[in-house]
KEKE-3310 file (N, C-alpha, C; in steps of 0.2 Angstrom, whole numbers, plus 5000, padded with zeros to 4 digits):
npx = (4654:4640:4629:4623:4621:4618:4603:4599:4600:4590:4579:4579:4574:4560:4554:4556:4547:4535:4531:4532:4520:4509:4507:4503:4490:4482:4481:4478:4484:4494:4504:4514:4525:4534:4542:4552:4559:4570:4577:4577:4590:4599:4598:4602:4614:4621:4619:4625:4638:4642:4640:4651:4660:4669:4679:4690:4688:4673:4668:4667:4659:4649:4643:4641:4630:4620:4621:4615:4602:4596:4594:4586:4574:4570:4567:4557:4547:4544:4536:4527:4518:4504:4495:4484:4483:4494:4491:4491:4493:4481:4471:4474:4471:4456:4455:4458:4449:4443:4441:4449:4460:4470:4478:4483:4490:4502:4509:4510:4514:4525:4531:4536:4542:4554:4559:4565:4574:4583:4588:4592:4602:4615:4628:4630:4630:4641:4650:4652:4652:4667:4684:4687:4700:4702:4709:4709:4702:4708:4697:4686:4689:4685:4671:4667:4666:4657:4646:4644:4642:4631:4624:4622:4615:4605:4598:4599:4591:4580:4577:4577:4564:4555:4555:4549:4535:4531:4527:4516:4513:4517:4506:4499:4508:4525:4538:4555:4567:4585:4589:4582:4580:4588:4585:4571:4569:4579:4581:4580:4590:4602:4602:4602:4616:4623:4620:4626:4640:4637:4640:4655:4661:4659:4667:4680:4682:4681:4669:4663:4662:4650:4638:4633:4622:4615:4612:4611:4596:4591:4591:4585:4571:4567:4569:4561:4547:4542:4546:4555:4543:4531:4528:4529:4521:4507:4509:4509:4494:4490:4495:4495:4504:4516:4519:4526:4534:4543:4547:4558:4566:4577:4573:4580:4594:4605:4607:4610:4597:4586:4578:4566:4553:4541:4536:4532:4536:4531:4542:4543:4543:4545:4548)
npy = (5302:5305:5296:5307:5315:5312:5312:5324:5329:5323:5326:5338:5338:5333:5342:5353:5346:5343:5358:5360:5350:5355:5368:5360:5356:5368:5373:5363:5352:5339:5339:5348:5343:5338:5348:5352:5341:5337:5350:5346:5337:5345:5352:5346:5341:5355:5359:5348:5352:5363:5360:5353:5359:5368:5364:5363:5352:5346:5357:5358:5347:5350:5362:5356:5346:5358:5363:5354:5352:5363:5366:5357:5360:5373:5369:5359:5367:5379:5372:5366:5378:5384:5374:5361:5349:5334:5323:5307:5308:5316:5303:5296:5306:5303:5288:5287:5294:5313:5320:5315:5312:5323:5323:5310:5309:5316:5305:5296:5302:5316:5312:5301:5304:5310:5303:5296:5303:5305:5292:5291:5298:5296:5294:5310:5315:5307:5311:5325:5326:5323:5327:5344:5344:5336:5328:5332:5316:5304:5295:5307:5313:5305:5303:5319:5319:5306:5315:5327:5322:5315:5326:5335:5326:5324:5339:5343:5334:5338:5350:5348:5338:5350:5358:5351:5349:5362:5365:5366:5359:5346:5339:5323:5319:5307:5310:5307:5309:5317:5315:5306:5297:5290:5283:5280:5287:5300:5307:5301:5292:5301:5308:5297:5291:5304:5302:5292:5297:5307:5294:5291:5302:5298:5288:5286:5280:5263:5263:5274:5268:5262:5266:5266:5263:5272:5278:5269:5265:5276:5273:5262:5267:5275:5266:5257:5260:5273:5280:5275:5261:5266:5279:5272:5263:5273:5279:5269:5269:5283:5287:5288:5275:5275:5262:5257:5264:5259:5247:5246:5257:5258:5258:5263:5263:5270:5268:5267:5272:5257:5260:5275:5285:5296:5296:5302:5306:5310:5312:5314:5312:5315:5308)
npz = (5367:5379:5391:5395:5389:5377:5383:5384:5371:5368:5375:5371:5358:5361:5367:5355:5345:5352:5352:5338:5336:5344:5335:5324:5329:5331:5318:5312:5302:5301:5292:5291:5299:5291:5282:5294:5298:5295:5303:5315:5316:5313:5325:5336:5332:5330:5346:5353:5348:5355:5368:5369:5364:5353:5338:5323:5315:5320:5316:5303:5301:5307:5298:5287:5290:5292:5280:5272:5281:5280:5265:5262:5270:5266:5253:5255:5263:5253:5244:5252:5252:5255:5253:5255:5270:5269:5260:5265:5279:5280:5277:5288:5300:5295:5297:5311:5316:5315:5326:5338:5333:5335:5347:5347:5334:5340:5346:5335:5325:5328:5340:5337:5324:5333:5340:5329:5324:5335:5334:5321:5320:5327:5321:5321:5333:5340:5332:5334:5346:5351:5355:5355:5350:5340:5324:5307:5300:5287:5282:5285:5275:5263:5267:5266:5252:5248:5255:5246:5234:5235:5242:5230:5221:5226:5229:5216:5209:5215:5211:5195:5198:5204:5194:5183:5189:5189:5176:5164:5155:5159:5164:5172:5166:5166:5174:5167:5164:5163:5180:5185:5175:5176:5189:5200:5210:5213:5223:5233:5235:5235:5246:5253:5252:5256:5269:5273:5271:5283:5292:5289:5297:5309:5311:5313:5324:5335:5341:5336:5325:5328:5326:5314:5313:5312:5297:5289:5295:5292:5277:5275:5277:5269:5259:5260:5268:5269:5258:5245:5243:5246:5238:5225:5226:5227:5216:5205:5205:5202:5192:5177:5165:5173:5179:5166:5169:5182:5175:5167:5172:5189:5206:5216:5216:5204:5189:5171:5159:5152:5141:5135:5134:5133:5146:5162:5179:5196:5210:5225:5241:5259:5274)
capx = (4647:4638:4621:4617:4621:4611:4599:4598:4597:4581:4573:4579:4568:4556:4552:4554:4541:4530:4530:4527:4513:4503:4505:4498:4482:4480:4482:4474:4490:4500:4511:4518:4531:4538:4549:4555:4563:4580:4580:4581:4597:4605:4598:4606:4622:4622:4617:4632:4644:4640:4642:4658:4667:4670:4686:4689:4684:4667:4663:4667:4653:4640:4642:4637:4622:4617:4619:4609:4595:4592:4590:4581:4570:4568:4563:4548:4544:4541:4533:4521:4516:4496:4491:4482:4487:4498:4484:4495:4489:4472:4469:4476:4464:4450:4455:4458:4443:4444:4440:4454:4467:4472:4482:4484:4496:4508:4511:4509:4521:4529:4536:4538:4548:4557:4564:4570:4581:4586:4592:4596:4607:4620:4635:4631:4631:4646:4657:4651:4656:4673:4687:4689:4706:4703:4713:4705:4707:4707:4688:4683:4689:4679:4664:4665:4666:4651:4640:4645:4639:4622:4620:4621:4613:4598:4597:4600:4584:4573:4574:4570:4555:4552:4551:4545:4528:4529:4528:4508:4513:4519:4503:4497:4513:4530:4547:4558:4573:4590:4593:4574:4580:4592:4584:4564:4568:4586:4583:4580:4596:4606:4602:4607:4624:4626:4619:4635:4645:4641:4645:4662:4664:4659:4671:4687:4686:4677:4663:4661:4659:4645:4633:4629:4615:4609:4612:4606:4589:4588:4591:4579:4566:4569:4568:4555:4545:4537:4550:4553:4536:4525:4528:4528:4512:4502:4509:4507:4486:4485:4499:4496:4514:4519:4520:4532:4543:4543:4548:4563:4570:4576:4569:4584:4601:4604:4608:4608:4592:4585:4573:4564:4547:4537:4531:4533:4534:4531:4543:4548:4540:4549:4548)
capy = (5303:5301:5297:5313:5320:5308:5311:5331:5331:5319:5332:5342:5333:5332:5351:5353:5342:5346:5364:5358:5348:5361:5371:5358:5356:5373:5372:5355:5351:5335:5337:5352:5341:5336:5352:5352:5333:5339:5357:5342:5335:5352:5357:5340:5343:5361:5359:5344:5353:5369:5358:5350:5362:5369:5366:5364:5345:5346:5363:5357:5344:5356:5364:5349:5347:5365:5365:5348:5353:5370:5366:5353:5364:5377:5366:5356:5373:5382:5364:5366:5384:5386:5368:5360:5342:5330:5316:5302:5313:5316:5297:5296:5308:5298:5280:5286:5299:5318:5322:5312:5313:5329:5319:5302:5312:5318:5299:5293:5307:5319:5310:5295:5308:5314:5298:5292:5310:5303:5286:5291:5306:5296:5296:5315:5316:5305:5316:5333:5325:5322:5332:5348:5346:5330:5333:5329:5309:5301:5294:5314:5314:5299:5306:5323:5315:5305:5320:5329:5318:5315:5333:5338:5322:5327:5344:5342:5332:5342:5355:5344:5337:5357:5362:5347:5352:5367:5366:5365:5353:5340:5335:5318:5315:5305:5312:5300:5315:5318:5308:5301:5291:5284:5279:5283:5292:5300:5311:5297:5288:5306:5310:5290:5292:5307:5300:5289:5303:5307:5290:5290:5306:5296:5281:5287:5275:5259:5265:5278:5263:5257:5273:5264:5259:5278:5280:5261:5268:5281:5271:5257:5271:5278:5261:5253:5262:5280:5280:5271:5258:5269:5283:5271:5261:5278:5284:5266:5268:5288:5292:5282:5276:5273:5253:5255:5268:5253:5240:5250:5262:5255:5262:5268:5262:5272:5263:5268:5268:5254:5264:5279:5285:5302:5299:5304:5305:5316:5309:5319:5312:5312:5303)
capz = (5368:5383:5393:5399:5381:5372:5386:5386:5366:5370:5379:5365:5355:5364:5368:5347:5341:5357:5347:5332:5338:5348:5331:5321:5330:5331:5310:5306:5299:5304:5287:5294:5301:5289:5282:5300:5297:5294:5306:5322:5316:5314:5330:5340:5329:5335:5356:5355:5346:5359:5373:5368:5362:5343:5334:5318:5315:5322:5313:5298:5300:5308:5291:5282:5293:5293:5271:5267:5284:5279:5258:5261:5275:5262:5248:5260:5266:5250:5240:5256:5257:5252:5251:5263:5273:5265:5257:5271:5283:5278:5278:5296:5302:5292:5299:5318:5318:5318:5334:5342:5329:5337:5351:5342:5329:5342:5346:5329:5318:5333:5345:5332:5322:5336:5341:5324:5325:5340:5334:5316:5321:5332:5319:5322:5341:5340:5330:5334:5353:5351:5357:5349:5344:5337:5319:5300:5296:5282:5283:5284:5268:5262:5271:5262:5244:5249:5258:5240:5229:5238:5242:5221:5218:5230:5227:5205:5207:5219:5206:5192:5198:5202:5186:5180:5191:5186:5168:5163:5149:5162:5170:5169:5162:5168:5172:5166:5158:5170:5186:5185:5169:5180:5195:5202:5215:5214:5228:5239:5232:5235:5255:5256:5249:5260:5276:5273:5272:5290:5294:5290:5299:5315:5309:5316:5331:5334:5345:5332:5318:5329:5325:5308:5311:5310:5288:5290:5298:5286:5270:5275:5277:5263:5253:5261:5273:5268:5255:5238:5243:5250:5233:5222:5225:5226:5209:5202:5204:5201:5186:5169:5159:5180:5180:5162:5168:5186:5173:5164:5178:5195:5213:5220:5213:5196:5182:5166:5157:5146:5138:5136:5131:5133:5149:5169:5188:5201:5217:5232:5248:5265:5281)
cpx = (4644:4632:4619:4617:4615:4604:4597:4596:4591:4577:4572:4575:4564:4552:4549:4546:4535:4528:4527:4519:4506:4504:4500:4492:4481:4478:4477:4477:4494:4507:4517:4524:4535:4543:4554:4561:4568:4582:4579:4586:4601:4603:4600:4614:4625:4623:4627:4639:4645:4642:4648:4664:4669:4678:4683:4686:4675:4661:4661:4659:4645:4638:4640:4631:4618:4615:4613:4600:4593:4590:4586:4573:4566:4565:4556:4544:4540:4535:4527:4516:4508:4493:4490:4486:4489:4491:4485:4491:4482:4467:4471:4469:4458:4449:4454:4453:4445:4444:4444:4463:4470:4478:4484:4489:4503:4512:4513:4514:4525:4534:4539:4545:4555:4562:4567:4576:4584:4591:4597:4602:4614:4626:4636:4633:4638:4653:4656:4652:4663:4679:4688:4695:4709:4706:4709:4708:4704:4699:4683:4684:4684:4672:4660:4663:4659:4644:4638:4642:4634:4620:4619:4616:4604:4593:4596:4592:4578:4573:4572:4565:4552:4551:4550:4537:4525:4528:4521:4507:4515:4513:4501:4503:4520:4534:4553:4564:4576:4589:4588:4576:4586:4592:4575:4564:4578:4586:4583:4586:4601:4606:4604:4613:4626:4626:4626:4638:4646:4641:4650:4665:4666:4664:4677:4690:4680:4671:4660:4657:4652:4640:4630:4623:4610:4608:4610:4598:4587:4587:4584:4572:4563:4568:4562:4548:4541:4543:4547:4544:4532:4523:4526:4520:4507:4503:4506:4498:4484:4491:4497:4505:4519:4523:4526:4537:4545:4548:4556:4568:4572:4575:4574:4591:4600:4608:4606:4600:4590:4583:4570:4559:4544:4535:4533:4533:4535:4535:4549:4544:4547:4546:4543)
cpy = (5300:5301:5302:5318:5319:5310:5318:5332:5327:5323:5338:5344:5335:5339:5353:5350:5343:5352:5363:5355:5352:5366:5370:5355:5362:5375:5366:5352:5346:5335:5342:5351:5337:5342:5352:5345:5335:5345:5350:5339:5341:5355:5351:5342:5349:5361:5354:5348:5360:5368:5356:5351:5363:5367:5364:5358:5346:5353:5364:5353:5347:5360:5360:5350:5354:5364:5362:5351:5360:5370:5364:5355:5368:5373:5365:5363:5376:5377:5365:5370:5384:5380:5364:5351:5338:5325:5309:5303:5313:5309:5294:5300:5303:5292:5281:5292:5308:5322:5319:5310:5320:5324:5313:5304:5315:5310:5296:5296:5313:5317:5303:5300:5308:5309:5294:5295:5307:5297:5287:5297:5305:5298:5306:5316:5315:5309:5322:5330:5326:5328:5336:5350:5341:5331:5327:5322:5309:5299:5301:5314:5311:5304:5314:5321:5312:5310:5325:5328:5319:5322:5335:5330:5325:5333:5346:5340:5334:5350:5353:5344:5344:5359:5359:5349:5357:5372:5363:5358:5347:5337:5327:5314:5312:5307:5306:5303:5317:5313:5303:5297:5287:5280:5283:5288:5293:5304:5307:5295:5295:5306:5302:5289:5298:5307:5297:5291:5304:5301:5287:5294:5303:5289:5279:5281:5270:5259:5268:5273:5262:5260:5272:5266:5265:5279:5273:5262:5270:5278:5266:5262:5273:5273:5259:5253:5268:5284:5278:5266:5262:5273:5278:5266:5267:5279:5278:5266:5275:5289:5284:5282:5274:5267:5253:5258:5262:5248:5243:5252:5258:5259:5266:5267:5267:5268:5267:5263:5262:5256:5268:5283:5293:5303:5302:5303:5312:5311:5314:5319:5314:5310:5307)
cpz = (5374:5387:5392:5394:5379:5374:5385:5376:5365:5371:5376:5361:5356:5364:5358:5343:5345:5352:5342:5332:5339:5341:5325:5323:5329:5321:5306:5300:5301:5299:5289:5298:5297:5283:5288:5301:5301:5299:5313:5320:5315:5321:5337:5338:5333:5341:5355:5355:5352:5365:5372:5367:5355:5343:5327:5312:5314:5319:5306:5296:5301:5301:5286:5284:5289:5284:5270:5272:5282:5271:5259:5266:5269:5257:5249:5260:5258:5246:5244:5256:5251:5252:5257:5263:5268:5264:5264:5277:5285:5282:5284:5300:5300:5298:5308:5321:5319:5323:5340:5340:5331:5342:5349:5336:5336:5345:5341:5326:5323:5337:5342:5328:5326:5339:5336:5324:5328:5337:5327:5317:5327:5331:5319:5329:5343:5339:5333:5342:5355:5351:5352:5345:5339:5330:5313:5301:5292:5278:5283:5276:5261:5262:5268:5256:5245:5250:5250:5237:5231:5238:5233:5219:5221:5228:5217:5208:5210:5214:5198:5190:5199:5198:5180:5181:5189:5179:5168:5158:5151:5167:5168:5167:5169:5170:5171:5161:5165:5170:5186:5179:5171:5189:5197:5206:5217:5222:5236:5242:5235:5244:5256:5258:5255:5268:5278:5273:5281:5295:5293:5294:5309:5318:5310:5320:5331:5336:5338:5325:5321:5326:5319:5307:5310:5301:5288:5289:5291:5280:5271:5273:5270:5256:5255:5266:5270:5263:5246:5236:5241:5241:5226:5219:5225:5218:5204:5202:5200:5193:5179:5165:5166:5180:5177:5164:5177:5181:5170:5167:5184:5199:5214:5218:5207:5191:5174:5161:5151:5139:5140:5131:5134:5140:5155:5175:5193:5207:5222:5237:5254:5270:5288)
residu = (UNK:UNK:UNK:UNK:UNK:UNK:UNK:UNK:UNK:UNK:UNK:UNK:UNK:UNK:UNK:UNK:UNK:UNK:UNK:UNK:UNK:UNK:UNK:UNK:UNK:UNK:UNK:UNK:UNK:UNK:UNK:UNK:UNK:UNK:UNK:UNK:UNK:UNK:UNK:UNK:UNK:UNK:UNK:UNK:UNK:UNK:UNK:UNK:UNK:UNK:UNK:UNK:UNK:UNK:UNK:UNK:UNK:UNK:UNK:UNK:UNK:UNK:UNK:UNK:UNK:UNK:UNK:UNK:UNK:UNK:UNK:UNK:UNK:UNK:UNK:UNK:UNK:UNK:UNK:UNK:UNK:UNK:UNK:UNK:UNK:UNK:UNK:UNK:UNK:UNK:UNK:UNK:UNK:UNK:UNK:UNK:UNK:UNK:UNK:UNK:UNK:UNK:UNK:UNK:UNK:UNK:UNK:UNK:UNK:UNK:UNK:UNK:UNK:UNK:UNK:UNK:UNK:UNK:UNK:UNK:UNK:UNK:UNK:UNK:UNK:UNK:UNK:UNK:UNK:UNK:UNK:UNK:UNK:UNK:UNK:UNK:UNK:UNK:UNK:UNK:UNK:UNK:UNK:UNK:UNK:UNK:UNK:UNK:UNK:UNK:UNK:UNK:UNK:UNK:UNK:UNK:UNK:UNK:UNK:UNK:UNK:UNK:UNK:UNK:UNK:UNK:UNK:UNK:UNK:UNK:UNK:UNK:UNK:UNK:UNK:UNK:UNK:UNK:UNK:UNK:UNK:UNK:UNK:UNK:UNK:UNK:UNK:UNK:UNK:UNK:UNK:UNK:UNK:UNK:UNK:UNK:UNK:UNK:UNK:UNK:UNK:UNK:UNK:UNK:UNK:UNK:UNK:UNK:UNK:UNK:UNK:UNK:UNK:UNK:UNK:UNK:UNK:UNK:UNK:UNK:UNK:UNK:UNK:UNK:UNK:UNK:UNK:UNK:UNK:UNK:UNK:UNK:UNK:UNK:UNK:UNK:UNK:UNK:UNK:UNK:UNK:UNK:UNK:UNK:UNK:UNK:UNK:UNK:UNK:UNK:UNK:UNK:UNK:UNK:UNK:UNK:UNK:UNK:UNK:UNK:UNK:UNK:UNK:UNK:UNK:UNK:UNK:UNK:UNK:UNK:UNK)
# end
């Protein structure tokens, strides 16, 4: 992997979110970028593996990418379609004035986006760099089994909570049946586990271990940033039954549950 890589799917970036951006003023929609999350790391994974050179290695993992950023695209996307700006959002405009939040969101959620891509998507750039007759190791193996898991663990719970919401007789109420009865937010817990995945695939060589610090990123976020926190103090003030299924259930690890009682949760934010 080298500068003028990293530097060229920067500008990759860069042009993508730019798009989006000038979409979403024109919309009055900053949330609008968050189905698009996951379609920049499949479209960094792609430019590299294009420059680089396909084999059979590299194409394997472009297919990983491509599965988890296109479910997880379709999912946001339909979850999204008719309902106006995220509440996050909203209260962003509020705080930094509507008449100025038009350009103060491409700094704040675009190019903030754009540059997490960038940092969290190394173990991607790294592997999908590498020569293209580099041959399966062992750590690939690993790294599927991880992506696996995550991916069914992610996916299992993003439908779920769908038909948990879409059940009239769940509102007001908890989900706390399935993976939610072993953990608050499996879907957070599930893209962790497979973020890991592709950093094993990055893990061949020692450089490649360095790239950590991208499913690192991710996880943090994800616990403690616009993640596990963030969801779980809003639900704590707006859902009743919230706090106990807090006191019983854990955030992100799963654990079997202590106890279980009638009630519920609504959790599928992203980043």
């Amino acid at each position: 992997m080298t500068f003028e890589l990293v530097r060229d799917n920067a500008l990759l970036l860069l042009v993508l979110v730019s798009l989006l951006w000038l979409v979403s003023v024109k919309l009055r929609d900053a949330s609008i970028v968050d189905p698009w999350w996951s379609i920049l790391f499949l479209a960094v994974s792609a430019r590299t593996a294009v420059v680089t050179g396909f084999g059979p290695r590299n194409l394997a993992l472009l297919a990983l990418v491509a599965a988890w950023a296109l479910r997880l695209w379709l999912h946001l996307l339909v979850r999204s379609r008719g309902k106006p700006e995220d509440p996050r959002y909203q209260a962003f405009r509020v705080r930094f004035g509507a008449e100025r939040y038009w350009w103060v969101s491409f700094f704040q959620v675009f190019l903030l986006q754009g540059l997490l891509a960038l940092v969290i998507s190394a173990p991607l750039q790294y592997a999908a760099s590498r020569a293209s007759s580099e041959p399966f190791h062992a750590l690939d193996a690993l790294g599927l089994v991880l992506f696996a898991t995550g991916f069914v663990f992610e996916a299992t719970a993003d439908r779920q909570l769908q038909r948990f919401r879409d059940d009239p007789a769940s509102r007001g109420r908890v989900l706390d049946t399935g993976l939610f009865a072993l953990t608050r937010h499996p879907n957070y817990f599930g893209d962790a586990v497979l973020w890991c995945g592709f950093g094993c695939f990055a893990s061949t060589s020692f450089a490649g271990a360095l790239t950590w610090f991208g499913p690192a990123l991710m996880t943090f976020l994800l616990m403690r940033v616009s993640g596990v926190t963030m969801l779980d103090e809003h639900l704590t003030k707006t859902r009743p039954g919230y706090a106990a299924y807090i006191a019983r259930t854990p955030g992100f690890f799963p654990r079997w549950p202590k106890k279980r009682d009638g009630n519920a949760v609504e959790s599928r934010e992203t980043l």
